[in-house]
C-alpha positions, 0 to 999 in steps of 0.5 A: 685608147683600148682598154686590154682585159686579160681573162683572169688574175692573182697575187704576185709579190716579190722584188725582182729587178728584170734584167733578160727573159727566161728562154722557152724551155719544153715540157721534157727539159730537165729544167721544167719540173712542174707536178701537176699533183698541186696538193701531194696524194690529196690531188683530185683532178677536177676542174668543174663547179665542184672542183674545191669541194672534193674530199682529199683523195687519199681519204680512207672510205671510213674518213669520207664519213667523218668529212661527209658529217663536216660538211653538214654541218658546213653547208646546212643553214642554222636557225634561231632559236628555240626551234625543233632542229636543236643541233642547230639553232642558236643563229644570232642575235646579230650577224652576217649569214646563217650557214659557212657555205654562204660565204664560201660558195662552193667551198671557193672565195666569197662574192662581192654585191652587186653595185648598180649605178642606177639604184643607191649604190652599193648598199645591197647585203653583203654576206661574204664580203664584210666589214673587221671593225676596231678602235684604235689604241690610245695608250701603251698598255692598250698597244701592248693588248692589242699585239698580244691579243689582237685588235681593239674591238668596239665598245658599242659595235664590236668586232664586226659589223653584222647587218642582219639580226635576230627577231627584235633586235636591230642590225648593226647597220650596213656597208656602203660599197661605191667603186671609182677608177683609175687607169693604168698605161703600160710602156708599151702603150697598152692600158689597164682599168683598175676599179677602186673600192670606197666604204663607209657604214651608215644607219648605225643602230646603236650609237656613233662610228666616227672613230670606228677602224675598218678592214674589208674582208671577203672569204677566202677560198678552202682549199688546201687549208689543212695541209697549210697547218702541217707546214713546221713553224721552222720551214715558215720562219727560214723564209722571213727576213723582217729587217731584210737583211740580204737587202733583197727589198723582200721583209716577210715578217710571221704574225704571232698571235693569241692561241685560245687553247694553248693560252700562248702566242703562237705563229699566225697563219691563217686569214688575210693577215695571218691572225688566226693560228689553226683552222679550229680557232678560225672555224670557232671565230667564224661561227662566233662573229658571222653567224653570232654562235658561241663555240667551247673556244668563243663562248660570248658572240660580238654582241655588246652591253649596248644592244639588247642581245638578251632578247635573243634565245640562247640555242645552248651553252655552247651552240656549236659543241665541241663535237660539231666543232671538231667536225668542221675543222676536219672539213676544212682539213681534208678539203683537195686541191685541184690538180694543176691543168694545161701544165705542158702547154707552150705559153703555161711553160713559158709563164711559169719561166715568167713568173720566176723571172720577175720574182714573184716566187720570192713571196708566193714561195712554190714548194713545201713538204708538209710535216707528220701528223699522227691524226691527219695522215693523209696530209702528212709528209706531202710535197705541196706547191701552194705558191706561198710563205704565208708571211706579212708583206707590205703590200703598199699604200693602195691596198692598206687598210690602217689597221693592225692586227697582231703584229700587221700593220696597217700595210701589210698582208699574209701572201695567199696562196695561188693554187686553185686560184683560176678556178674561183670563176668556175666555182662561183661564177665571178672573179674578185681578187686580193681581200676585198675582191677588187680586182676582177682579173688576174692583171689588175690583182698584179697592178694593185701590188706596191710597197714591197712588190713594186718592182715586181709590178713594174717587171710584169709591166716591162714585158711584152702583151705577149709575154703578160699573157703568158704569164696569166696563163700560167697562173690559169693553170694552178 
């Protein structure tokens, strides 16, 4: 049987038993109220290979200095140290890039390597698609550290396995990436391939990995980034129902999680299971256990007392200042959305009727209004459409990855937002979807939903080729 590939894909979630479809309804109807402005007055109109790089467009020519200053720092790579370029030396001793914008390309989603059948499969370098690593809790004290402070990390390979090193220092070891397949028929006799990931770690340098915890993680895409942290704890938490009390199979439950600063647990939001709290700490995190730079926030890397990380030269104390810091989160701030393209065409009108009909707006939630911030002006008090409600959902037993984080469990992950979504083949010249890139359409990103999205799954299945196609091409829009 004809295997069909529709043309892009994404995360829908949401429960939604399908009873009638939306009728079509015109661009001038009262009932179609779609703004192209997907990111407020910060909206840029560009749809190019450079359409998430954009400052947000209400940026004062005096703030494009500071973001063109950010992103510097964001794109240049860091070297080791000692080197004459001392803002930026330090790299190492063990991680996984030398600059934010290799696992960013282009400010978009990372890539996944290469896997060539005819080579030893999938052991090419990973850079923007690697590998969380844990131990599990044993104790209940060690659970009540790990929900308070996050996962357990390893007591020889730490929190993340880095396959690049320092001069005279070993890499950890390496991802092996192999993918098999698995099939899947629509009613109407139609068919899907979906590719199903496989890990491992092999040639570990330092020790056993047997009881290792593993999460797959590619990067995500920036942006948009800021005006997610001016939404108020409040908006956030009046969509979670985590004992799903109005019996809708929807339980959206907040991650809350350590803020290093505020030393405090605070709601999560950031990352793909929402374990990060703002962008600054997810920056500092980022330089620490990628690239193995101390921060003011992460002032020891992921090394542990079993590698010989003191053979590495120290780039200062801290290696990324305070100052550089601060420069790169407001680059990750005030990065635009693109508009949204094509919103009056018939099928894009349609699909968004669609896409409310099998109710995947119940998680990817499509309207905001951003809170006021006395130093992001241009991000506060905008109307926002970034399709989520950045809370946990059981994704079900296809997408877990066993391991907690904060308040995760093993099954569930943070709704990403959709805005820009189409565009990541654009930007980076390949399409990988859902947090580790499986999925190489929109269609089967939609295929691998389960747990509490199953029956939205099986809504988007029940519809016509047709209307399938339609619903895509609504989300090619955003």
């Amino acid at each position: 049987m004809k295997i069909k590939q529709l043309p892009l894909a994404a995360v829908i979630g949401g429960v939604f038993a399908l009873s009638s479809l939306a009728p079509t309804v015109s661009a001038n109807s009262t009932e179609y109220k779609q703004d192209p402005r997907m990111g407020g007055k910060t909206t840029v109109k560009q749809n190019d290979r450079n359409a998430f790089s954009r400052p947000a467009a209400n940026l004062s020519p005096l703030r494009q200095l500071d973001f063109k200053v950010g992103n510097s720092f964001f794109k240049a790579p860091w070297v080791m140290a000692p080197s004459s370029t001392t803002a930026r030396d330090g790299l190492g001793p063990l991680f996984n890039t030398n600059a934010c914008q290799n696992c960013h390309v282009k400010d978009g989603r990372g890539v996944v390597p290469d896997i060539n059948p005819e080579r030893d499969a999938g052991t090419e370098a990973a850079i923007s698609l690697f590998l969380r690593l844990s131990r599990p809790a044993k104790t209940e004290q060690e659970k009540a550290q790990q929900i308070k402070f996050g996962p357990l990390n390893d007591s020889i390979y730490g929190g993340q396995l880095q396959n690049f090193a320092s001069t005279r220092i070993t890499p950890e070891g390496e991802m092996r990436l192999t993918y098999s397949t698995q099939t899947i028929s629509y009613p109407d006799g139609e068919t899907a391939e979906l590719r199903v990931p496989h890990y491992q770690v092999i040639n570990l340098a330092y020790g056993d990995g047997s009881q290792l915890e593993t999460s797959p993680r590619i990067a995500p895409q920036m942006v948009g980034l800021g005006l997610l942290e001016l939404l108020s704890e409040e908006q956030i938490l009046a969509n979670a129902d985590p004992e799903d009390k109005n019996g809708d199979g929807i339980s959206g439950k907040a991650n809350q999680v350590w803020d290093v600063e505020q030393q405090a647990t605070v709601l999560g939001r950031f990352g793909w299971k929402a374990g990060q709290p703002n962008l600054k700490q997810q920056n500092s995190g980022a330089f620490a256990g990628d690239m193995g730079l101390t921060t003011p926030l992460h002032p020891d890397t992921d090394c542990t007392r079993h590698q010989p990380c003191e053979l590495s030269a120290s780039g200062g104390e801290p290696e990324v200042t305070e100052k550089t810091l601060n420069h790169v989160t407001f680059y990750t701030q005030h990065l635009a959305v693109p508009a949204q393209r094509n919103y009056k065409d018939a099928d894009v009108i349609a699909g968004y009727q669609l896409f409310k009909q099998v109710g995947c707006q119940q998680c990817h939630v499509e309207s905001w209004t951003t809170a006021k911030a006395a130093d992001r002006p241009e991000l506060s008090n905008q109307k926002i459409r970034p399709f989520t409600d950045l809370l946990l959902h059981d994704m079900g037993e296809g997408l877990a990855d066993h391991r907690p984080e904060f308040l995760a469990d093993g099954h569930e992950w943070r709704t990403p937002p959709l805005w820009g979504i189409s565009l990541n083949k654009v930007v980076t010249g390949q399409e990988n979807y859902l947090h580790d890139g499986r999925a190489r359409t929109l269609e089967e990103a939609i295929l691998w939903h389960g747990g509490e999205s199953e029956a939205v799954k099986q809504s988007f299945m029940q519809l016509k080729s047709t209307e399938r196609e339609q619903l895509i091409r609504f989300l090619e829009s955003i």
